[in-house]
C-alpha positions in Angstrom: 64.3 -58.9 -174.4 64.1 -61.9 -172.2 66.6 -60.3 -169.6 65.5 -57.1 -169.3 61.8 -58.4 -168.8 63.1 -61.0 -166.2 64.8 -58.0 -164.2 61.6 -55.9 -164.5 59.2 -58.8 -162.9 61.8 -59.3 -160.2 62.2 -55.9 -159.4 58.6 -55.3 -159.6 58.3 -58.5 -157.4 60.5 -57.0 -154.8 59.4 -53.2 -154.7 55.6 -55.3 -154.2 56.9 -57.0 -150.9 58.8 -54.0 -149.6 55.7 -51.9 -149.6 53.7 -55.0 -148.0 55.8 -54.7 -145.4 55.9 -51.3 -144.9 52.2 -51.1 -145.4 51.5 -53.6 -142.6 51.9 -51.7 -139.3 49.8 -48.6 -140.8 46.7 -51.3 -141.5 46.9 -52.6 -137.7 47.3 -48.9 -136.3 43.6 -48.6 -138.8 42.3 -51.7 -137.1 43.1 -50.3 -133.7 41.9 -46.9 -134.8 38.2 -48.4 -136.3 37.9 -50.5 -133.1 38.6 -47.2 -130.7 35.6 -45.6 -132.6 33.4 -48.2 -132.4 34.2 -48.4 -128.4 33.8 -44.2 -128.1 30.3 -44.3 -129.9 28.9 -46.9 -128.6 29.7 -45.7 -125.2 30.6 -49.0 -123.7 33.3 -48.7 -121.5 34.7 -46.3 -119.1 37.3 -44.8 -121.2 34.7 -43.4 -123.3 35.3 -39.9 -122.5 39.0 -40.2 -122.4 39.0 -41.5 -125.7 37.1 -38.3 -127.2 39.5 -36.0 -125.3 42.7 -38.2 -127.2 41.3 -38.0 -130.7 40.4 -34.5 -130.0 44.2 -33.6 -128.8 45.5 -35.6 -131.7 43.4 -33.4 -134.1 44.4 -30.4 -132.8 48.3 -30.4 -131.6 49.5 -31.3 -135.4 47.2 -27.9 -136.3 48.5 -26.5 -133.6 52.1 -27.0 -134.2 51.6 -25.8 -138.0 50.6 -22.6 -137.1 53.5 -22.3 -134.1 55.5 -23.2 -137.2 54.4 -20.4 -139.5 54.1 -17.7 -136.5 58.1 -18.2 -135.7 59.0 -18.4 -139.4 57.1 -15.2 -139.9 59.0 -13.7 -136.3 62.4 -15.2 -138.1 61.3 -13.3 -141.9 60.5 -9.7 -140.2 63.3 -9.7 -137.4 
């Protein structure tokens, strides 16, 4: 039993700093993001408006390209 809970805690050990790293960049792209919004609504600087224009694009093109998606699969199923 010794062995087998060895390997576990060492697996465990290394599947914990494999998703650290992996998990790193996506907090300092949240950090960036948080410190964008606090810049928009506070209306601060001069790239105020372009940063509502950005976040509104970047809503809408992944919503955008979902639907593109299902329209040509739809074309592809009936044709």
């Amino acid at each position: 039993m010794g062995a087998a809970t060895e390997a576990t805690r060492h697996a465990a050990t290394l599947y914990r700093r494999l998703y650290r790293a992996a998990v790193r960049p996506t907090h300092a792209l949240e950090a960036e993001a948080t410190h964008l919004h606090h810049v928009e609504h506070g209306g601060e600087s001069g790239e105020t408006p372009f940063l509502a224009v950005l976040g509104l694009v970047l809503f809408l093109v992944p919503i955008f390209l979902v639907m593109l998606g299902l329209a040509l699969l739809a074309a592809y199923l009936v044709g």
